[in-house]
C-alpha positions in Angstrom: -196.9 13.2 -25.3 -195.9 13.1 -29.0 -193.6 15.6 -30.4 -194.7 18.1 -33.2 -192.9 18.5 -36.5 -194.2 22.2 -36.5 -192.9 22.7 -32.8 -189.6 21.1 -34.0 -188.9 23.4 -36.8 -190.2 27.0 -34.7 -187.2 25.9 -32.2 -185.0 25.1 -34.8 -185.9 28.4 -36.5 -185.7 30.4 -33.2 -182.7 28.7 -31.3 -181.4 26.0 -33.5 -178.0 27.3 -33.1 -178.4 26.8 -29.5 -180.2 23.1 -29.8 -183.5 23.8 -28.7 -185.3 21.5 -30.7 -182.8 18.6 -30.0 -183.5 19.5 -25.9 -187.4 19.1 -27.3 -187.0 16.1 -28.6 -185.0 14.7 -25.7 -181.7 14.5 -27.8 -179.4 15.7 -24.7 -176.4 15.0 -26.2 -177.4 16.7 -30.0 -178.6 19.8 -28.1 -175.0 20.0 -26.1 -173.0 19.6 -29.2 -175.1 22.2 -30.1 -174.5 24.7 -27.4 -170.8 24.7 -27.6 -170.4 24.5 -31.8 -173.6 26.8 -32.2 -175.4 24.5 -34.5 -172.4 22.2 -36.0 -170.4 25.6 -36.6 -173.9 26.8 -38.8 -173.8 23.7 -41.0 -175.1 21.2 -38.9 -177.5 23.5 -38.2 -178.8 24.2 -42.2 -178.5 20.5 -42.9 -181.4 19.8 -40.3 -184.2 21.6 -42.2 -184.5 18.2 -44.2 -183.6 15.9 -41.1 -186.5 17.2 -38.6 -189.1 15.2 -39.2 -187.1 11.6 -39.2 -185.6 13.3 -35.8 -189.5 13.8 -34.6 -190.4 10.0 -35.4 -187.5 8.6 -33.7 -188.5 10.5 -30.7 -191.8 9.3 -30.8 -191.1 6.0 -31.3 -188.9 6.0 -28.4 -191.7 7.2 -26.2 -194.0 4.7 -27.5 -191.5 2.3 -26.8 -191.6 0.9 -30.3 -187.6 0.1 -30.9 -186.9 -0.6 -34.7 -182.9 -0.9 -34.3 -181.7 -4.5 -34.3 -180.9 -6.3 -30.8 -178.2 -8.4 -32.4 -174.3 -7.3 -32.3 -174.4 -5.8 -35.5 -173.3 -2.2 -35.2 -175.2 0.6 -37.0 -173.8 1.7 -40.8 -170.6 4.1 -40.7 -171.5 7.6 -41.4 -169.3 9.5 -43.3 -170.9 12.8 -41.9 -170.4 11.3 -38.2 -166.5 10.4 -38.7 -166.0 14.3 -40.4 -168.3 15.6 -37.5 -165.8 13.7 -34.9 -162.8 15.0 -36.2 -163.7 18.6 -36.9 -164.8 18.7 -33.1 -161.8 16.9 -31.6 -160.4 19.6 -33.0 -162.1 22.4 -31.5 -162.1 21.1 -28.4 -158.3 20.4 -28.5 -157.8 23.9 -29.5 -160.3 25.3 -26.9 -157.8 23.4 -24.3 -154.7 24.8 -26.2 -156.0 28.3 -25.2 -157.7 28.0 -22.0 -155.5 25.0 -20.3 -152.2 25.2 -21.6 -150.7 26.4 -18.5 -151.8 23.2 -16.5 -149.2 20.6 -15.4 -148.7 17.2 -18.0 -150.5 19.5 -20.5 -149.9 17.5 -23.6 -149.9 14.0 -21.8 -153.3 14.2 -20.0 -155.2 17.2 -20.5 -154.9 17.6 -24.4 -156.0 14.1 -25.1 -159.0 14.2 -22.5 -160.5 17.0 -24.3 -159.8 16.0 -27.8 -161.2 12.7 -26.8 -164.4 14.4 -24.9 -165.1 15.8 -28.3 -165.0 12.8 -30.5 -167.2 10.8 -28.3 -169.6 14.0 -27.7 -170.0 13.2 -31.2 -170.4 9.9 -31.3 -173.1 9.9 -28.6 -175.3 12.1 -30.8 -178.6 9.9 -31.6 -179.3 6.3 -31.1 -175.7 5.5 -31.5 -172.5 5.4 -29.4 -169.3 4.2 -28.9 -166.9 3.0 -26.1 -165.4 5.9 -24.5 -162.4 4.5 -22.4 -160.9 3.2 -25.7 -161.3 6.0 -27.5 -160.0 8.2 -24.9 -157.2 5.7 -24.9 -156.2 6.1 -28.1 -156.3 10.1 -27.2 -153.2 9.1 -24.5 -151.8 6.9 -26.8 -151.0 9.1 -29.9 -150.8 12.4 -28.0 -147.0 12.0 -26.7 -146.2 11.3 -30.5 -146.8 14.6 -31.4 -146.2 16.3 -27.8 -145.6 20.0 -28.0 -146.9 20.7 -32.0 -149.0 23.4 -32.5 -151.0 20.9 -34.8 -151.2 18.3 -32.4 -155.3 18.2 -31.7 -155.5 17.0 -35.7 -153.5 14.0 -35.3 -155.7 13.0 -31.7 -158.5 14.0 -33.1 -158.3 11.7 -36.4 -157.0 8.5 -33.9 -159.8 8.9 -31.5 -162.2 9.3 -34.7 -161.2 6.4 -36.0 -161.2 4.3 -32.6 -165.0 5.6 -32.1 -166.0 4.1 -35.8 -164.5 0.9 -34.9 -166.5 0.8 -31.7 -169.7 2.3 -32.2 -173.2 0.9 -31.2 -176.3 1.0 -30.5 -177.9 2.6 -27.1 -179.5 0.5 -25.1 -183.3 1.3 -25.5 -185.0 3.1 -23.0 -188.2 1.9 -21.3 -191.9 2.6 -22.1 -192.9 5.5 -20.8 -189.8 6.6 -19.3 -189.3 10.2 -18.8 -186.8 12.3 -17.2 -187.9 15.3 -15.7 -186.3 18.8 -17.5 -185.0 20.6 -14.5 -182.1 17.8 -14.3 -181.9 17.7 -17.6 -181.0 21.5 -18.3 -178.9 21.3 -14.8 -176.8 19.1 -16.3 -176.4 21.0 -19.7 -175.4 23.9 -17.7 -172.7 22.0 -15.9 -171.1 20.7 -18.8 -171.5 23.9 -21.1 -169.9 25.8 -17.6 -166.8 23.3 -17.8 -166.2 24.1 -21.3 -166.9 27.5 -21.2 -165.2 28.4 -18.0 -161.4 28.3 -18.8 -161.3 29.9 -22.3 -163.4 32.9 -20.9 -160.9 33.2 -18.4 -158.5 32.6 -20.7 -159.7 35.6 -23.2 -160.5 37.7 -20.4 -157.4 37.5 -18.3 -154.9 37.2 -21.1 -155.9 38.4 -24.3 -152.7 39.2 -25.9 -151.3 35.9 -25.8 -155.0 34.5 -27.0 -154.4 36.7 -30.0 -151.2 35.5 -30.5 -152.1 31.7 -30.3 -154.8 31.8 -32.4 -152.6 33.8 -34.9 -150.1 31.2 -35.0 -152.6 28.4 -35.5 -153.7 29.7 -38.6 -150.1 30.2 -40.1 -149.0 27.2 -39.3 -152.6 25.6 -40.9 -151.8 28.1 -43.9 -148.0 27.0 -44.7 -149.2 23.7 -44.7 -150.6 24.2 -48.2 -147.3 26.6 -49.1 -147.1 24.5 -52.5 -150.6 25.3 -53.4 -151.0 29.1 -53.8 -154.6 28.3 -54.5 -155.7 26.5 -51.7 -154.2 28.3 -49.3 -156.0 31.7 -50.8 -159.2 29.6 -51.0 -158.5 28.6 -47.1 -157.3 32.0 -46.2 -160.6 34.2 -47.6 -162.9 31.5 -45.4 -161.1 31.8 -42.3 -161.3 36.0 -42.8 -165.3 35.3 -43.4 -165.9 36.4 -40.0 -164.1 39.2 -40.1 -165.5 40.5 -43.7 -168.9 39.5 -42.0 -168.5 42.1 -39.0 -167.2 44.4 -41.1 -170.6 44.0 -43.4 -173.0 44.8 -40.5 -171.1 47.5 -39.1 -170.4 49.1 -42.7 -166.3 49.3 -42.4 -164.8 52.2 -43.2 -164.8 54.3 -39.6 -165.8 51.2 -37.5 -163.0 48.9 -39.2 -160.2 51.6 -37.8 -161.8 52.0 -34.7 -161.4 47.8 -34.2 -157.8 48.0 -35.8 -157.2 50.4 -33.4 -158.2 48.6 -30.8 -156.5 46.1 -31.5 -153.4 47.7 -31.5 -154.0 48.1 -28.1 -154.4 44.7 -27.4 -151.4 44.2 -29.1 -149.6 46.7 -26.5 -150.3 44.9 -23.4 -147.9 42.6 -22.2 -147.8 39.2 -20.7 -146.7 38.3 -17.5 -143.3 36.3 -19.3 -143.1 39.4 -21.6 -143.2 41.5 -18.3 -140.2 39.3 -16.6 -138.3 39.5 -19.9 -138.9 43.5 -19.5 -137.3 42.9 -15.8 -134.7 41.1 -16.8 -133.6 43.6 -19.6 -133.9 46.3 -16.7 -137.2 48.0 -19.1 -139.9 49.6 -18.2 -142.9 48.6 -20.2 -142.6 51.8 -22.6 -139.7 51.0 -23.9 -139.2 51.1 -27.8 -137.8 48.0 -29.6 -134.5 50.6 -30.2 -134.1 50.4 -26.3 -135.1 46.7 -25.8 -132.1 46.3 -28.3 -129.7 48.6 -26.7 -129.8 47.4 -23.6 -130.2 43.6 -25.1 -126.6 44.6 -26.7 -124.9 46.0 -23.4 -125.6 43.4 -21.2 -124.9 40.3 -23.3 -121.5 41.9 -23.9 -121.4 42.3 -19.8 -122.3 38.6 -19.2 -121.2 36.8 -22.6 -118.9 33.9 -21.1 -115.9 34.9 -23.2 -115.8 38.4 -20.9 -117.3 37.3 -17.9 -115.4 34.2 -16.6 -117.9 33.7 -13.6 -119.9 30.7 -13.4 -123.1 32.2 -13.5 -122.1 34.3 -16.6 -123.5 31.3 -19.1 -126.6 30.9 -17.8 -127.6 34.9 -17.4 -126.4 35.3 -20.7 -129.0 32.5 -21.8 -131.8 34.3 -19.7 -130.9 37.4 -21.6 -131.1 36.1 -25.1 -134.3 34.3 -24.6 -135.8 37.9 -22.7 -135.0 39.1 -26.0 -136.5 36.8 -28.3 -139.5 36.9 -26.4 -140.0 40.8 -26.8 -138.9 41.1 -30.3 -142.2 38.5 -31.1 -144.2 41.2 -29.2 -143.1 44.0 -31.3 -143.0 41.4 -34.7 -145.0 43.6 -37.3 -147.9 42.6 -38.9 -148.3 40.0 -37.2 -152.2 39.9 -37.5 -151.9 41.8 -41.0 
């Protein structure tokens, strides 16, 4: 049955965001990129008011069987919009595993790459074209170790497995004539792999918001002092990354709402961790304690187990646990930290 540019645009209207019109058109791997970016992060989404209709003949001309890409080995033209698309959602999906996964073993030398790399080729897959996923995921293992433990890290992946992608894209094979799959599989698959991607960064937000806040918060500093020696920029960056906020603040009308979500905030912010919790234990705290009385008691017991007062052999390595109890709270009771 051939596909409607009217029908196209309604679902792109009504649920573009959410890739309706892509699951329409039998683009499975458009309409998941969809689901988890909500349209290309919105501008995916607006540039497809001009790309419908060449969407809508491509699916036709698949059903028909009518194949107009080349059989040869030439690969298709590179796409500048692809290779930016690739990046931006390695990225997001490395930084979706920073905050859901980060607690899982080999962290930096298996998981972070997998996901950076299950992004890029999510991306690549989008269409007629695709690439050759072991390599790029390859070059995910390959350059993550490089940069194990930065904050930054899903940038660098991101780029190498972008770049790995470009070098080995192609064309899909072409499906048969009259070939259809049925759309009960179809959506049962969507759901699994929206449901794996979902999963741990709901937990994640649910379970431990405090130290989601925090993460997040440190992302964007560390993206904002990159461009320390442009004011500019980094203002220019700065009011886009609050547009979300300012937006929420819109459509609730500020004033009265915007203190009532500081406020709650705040009480986010009070909760503890589970490590702040053991750094409470190990200071002997409850969790009501005042930074005056975090340091107090910091103060008494490193005198009590400093090395050069205490001469037993345990006296070093308490007096480590201490410091580092203390450093942790004073990062929960850092002001302004979301200012």
């Amino acid at each position: 049955m051939a596909k409607r540019v009217m029908v196209a645009y309604a679902l792109w209207a009504v649920g573009g965001p959410l890739g309706l019109h892509h699951l329409y058109l039998g683009r499975d791997s458009h309409a998941l990129l969809w689901m988890l970016t909500l349209g290309g992060f919105g501008f995916g989404w607006a540039r497809e008011f001009f790309r419908i209709p060449a969407y809508v003949g491509e699916a036709n001309r698949e059903t028909e069987g009518v194949n107009m890409r080349s059989r040869t080995n030439i690969p298709p033209p590179v796409s500048p919009v692809r290779f930016a698309g690739q990046v931006c959602v390695g990225i997001y999906f490395g930084t979706v595993a920073l905050i859901g996964l980060y607690s899982l073993h080999f962290f930096y030398l298996i998981v972070l790459p997998l996901s950076v790399g299950a992004g890029v080729h999510l991306v690549s897959s989008v269409g007629q074209q695709t690439s050759n996923l072991h390599k790029t995921l390859t070059a995910c293992l390959v350059t993550s170790p490089i940069f194990y433990g930065s904050t930054l890290s899903p940038l660098p992946i991101s780029l190498a497995a972008s770049v790995t992608a470009a070098q080995h894209r192609r064309f899909k094979p072409s499906k048969s004539p009259g070939s259809k799959q049925e759309l009960g599989p179809r959506l049962y698959r969507l759901g699994l792999a929206w449901l794996a991607f979902s999963a741990p960064l709901g937990y994640c937000i649910f379970h431990n918001t405090t130290a989601t806040l925090y993460y997040l918060s440190d992302c964007v500093a560390a993206l904002l002092d990159i461009f320390w020696f442009l004011p500019w920029l980094r203002g220019t960056l700065e009011y886009f990354l609050l547009i979300p906020y300012r937006i929420l603040c819109a459509l609730t009308g500020g004033g009265y709402t915007e203190e009532a979500w500081r406020k709650v905030l705040d009480i986010l912010l009070k909760e503890y961790t589970e490590r702040e919790k053991d750094a409470l234990q190990v200071l002997s705290l409850n969790t009501e304690a005042s930074i005056e009385e975090i340091t107090r008691s910091y103060r008494e017991l490193a005198k009590t187990w400093h090395p050069d007062h205490n001469p037993s052999e345990e006296a070093e390595k308490m007096f480590i646990t201490i410091h580092e109890a203390y450093e942790v709270l004073l990062q929960h009771h850092k002001p302004n930290r979301f200012k």
